[in-house]
N, C-alpha and C positions, 0 to 999 in steps of 0.2 A: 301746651307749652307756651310759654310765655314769650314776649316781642323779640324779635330776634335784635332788634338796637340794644336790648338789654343785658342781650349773652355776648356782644361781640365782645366783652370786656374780657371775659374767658380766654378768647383763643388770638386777640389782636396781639402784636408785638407790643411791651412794654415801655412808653414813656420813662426814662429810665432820670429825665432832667427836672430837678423845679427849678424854679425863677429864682435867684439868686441874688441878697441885695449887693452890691458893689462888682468886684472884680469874678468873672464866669473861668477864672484860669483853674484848669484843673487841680494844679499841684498848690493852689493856695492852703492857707491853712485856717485858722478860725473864721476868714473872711465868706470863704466857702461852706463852712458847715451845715448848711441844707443840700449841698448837690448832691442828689440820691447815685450819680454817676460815679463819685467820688468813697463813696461808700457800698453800694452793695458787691458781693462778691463776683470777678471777671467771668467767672462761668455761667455764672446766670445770665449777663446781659445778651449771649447769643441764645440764649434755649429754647425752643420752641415747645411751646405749652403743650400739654397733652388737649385736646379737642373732641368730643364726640359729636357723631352726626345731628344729634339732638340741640345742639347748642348752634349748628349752620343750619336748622330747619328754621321756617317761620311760615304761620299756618295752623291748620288742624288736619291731623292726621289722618288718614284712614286704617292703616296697620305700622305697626312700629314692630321692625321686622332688622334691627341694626344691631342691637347690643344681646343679641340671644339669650334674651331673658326665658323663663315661663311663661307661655300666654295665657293659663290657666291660673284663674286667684283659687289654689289647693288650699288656703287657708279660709278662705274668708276674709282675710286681714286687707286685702288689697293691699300688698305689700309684695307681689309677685315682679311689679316694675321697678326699675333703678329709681331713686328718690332725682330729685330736681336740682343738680348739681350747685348751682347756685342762689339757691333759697328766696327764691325773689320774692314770693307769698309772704317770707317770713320777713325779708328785709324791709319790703314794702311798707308792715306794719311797725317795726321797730323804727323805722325813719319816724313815722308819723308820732310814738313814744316820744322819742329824743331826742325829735326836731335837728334831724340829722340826714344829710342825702343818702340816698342809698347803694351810690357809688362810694362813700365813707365808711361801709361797714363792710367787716369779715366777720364771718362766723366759723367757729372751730369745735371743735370736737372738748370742750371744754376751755378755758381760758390758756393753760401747759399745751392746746396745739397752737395756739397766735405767739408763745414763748417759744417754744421748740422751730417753729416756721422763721420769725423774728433770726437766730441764731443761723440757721441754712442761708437764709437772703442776705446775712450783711456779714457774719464775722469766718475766716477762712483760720482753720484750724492750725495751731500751732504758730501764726502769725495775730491774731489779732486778741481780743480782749474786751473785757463787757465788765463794769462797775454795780458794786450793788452796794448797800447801804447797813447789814445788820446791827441789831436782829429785824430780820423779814423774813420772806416767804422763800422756802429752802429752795424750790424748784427751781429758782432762778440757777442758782450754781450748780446744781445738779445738772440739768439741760445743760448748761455749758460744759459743765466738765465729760457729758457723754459726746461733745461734740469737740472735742478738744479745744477749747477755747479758752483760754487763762481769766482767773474770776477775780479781779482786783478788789478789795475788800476796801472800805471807806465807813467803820464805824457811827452811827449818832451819838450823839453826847448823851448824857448821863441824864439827859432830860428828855428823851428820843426825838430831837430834833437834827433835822437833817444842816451839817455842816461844810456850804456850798463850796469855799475857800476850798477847802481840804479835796474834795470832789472835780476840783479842777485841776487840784498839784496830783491828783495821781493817774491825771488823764493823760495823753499823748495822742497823737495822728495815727493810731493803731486801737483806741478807746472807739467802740463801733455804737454800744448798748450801753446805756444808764437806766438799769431797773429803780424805779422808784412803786412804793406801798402806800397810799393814802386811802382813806385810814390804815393806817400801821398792821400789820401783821405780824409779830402777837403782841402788840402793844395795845393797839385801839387807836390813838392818836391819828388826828392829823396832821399832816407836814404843813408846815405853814405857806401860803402862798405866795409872799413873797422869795422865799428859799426855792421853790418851784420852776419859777417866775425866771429866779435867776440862769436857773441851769437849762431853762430853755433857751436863754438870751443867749449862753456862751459855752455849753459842751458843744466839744465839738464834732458827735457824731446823734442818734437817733435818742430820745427820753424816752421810755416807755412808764406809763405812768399806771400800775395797776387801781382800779377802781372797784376791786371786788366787793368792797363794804360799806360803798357810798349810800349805797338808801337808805344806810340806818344814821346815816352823817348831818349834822345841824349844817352844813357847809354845802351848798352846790358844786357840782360834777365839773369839771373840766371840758365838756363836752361843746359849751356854750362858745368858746375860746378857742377853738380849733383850727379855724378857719386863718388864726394869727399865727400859729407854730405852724410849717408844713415838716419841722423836724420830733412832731409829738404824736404817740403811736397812744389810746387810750383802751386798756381793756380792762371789760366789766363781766356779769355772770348771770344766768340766772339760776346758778345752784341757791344763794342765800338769800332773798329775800322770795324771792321766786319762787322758791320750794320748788325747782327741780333738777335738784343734787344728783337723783339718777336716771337724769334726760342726757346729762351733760351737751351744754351749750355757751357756750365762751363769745365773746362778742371782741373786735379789734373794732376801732376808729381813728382813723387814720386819713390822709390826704389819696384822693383819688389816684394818684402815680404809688405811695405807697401799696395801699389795696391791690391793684393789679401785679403788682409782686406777691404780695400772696395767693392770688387767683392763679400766677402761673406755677407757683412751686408746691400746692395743697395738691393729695389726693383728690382724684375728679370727683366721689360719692362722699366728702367728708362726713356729712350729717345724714343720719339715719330717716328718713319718712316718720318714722315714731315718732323719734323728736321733735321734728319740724311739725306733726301736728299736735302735739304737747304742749309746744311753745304756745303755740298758735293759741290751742285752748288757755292757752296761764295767763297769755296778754291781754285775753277780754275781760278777763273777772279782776281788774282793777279796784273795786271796791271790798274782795276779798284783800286783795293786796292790802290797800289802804287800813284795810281794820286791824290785820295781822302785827303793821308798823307801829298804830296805838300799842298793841298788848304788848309786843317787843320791847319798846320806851318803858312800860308801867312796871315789866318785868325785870328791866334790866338795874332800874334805878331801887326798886323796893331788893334784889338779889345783893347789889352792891352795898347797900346799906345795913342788911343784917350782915353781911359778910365781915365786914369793916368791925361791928360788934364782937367779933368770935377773937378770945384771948388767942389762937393760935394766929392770926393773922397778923402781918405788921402791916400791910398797905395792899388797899384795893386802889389799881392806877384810874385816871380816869378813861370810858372809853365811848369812843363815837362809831364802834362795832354791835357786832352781835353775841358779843363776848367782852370777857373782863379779862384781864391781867392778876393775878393774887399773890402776893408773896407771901409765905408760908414762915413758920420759925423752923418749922422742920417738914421741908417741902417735898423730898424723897418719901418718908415716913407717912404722910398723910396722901402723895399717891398711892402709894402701896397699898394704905386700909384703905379711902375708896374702892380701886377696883380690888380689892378683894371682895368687897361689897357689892362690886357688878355696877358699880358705876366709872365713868371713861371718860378721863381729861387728858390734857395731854402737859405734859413736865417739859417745861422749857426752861429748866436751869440751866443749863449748859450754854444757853444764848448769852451775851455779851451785854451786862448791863440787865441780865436778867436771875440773877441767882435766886435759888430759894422760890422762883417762879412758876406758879400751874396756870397755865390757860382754859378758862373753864366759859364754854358755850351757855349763854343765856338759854335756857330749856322751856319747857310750859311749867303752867305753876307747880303742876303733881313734880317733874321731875326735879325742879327748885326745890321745891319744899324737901322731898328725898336727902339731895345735897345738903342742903341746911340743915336736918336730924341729925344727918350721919356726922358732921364737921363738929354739932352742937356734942355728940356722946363722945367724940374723939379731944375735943376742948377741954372735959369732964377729967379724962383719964390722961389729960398729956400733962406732964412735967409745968409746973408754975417757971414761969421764964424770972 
């Protein structure tokens, strides 16, 4: 087990204040917008964390005789023990990744538990409220609306960029959460950084900034910059570039008073032993990583461009993901013959500024090329526009 200076963060009472520039009055209003006191919800600041013996141990043990496991590894898996409640092996090296303390990082059971946790910690059902930006990533309103939390909807223009103005008129002193998507999901884009920039300066409750698709991004991560916002929550994945979609592992970055809000409201075993040592394998083989982000670039620019060719297309958007945007002339129609074909996009027409739109994941070549046949014989037989 690891130093016990390092678990106290687990089971201490919560720092619930950061430093505030000007006036510390509670009842201020944008002056205050970092007091985590002012924002997270009343029941949390008295809770006493859930705590295992292992977390007030320091030392090497000779029997771990406290949480009634098996003592027997009946598998072989060595998987008989509780996992390491809070991931220090794994935080350890992800600091050193992303040049990020390790009192900065949560780790969650995919990135939808730092969302879903986010929503418990700060907004109080039936009173409060959380802003999103569509079209983005659906989960945001989903999580809120299972936690009763009113989802105030703030459109992008027509060119998916985010419009700060508008983001501030439909805020209020009950505005807890501004999810933001960078790169865009299902767009690809990035929000620009100044627009960013801004709604860090003046919402006036927590930004969460999702980072899912940055490593495929010409743009640097928010990560660097964190140390300026103590009201910027950043989370990342290593479902997509990582390749491990079915480790699930969600990363939060956040200000150390933040963090320990999630450490006291998380299930104590969030993250499986598997995954922690999955991670763990996936973050050494960095050079695998790096060759993968060439062939993703070569694939995604060579997919976009025959795409663009095909008479049923009318615009391939541009994208700084792992995936493209495609408007279709008849976008219903041609998902349909794909997966009739056993091939699986996902139709985001119904999204806002997204009509006629199929979201289609950059594949390997074989599976490119596939898509590419099948669109090229449906081009053949579709109606001259």
């Amino acid at each position: 087990m690891a130093r016990a200076e390092e678990l106290e963060a687990h089971a201490r009472a919560v720092d619930i204040r950061l430093e505030a520039d000007g006036s510390a009055d509670d009842e201020a209003a944008p002056s205050s917008k970092n007091d985590l006191h002012r924002l997270v919800r009343p029941t949390l600041l008295s809770l006493k964390p859930y705590s295992s013996a292992r977390s007030e141990f320091s030392g090497e043990a000779r029997a771990w005789l406290d949480a009634n496991e098996n003592a027997e590894d009946l598998s072989g898996l060595g998987l008989n023990r509780y996992p390491d409640p809070l991931q220090l092996r794994l935080k350890r090296r992800l600091s050193k990744l992303k040049g990020i303390g390790e009192a900065n990082i949560f780790l969650g059971n995919g990135s939808d538990e730092a969302i879903d946790l986010l929503l418990r910690i700060f907004c109080e059902p039936g009173l409060d409220n959380v802003i999103t930006c569509p079209p983005t990533y659906g989960m945001y309103g989903v999580l809120a609306g299972i936690h009763g939390v009113e989802q105030r909807q703030v459109p992008l223009d027509r060119h998916f960029r985010l419009r700060p103005e508008a983001v501030l008129a439909a805020a209020d002193q009950r505005s807890k959460l501004l999810f933001l998507c960078s790169p865009n999901n299902p767009t690809g884009n990035l929000l620009r950084p100044a627009d960013v920039e801004f709604l860090l300066r003046e919402f006036p409750g927590i930004v969460v900034l999702d980072e899912a698709y940055i490593d495929f991004a010409s743009q640097p991560s928010w990560l660097s910059r964190l140390p300026e916002f103590p009201n910027l929550v950043i989370l990342q994945t290593l479902s997509k570039a990582w390749a491990l979609a079915g480790a699930r592992l969600g990363m939060a970055f956040a200000a150390e008073s933040i963090i320990d809000l999630f450490n006291k409201v998380k299930y104590p075993y969030n993250i499986s032993e598997l995954t922690q040592r999955a991670a763990l394998t996936a973050l050494e083989n960095t050079g695998a990583f790096d060759q993968y982000l060439d062939r993703l670039y070569h694939e995604r620019l060579l997919l976009a461009e025959r795409l663009q060719a095909l008479p049923i297309v009318q615009r391939v958007f541009p994208s700084e993901a792992n995936f493209l945007l495609v408007r279709f002339r008849q976008a219903d129609e041609v998902f349909r013959s794909l997966r009739n074909e056993g091939i699986i996009v996902r139709n985001r027409s119904s999204e806002i500024h997204c009509h006629g739109c199929l979201r289609i994941t950059v594949g390997t070549s074989q599976e490119n090329e596939l898509l590419l046949k099948t669109l090229e014989r449906l081009s053949r037989i579709a109606p001259t526009p």
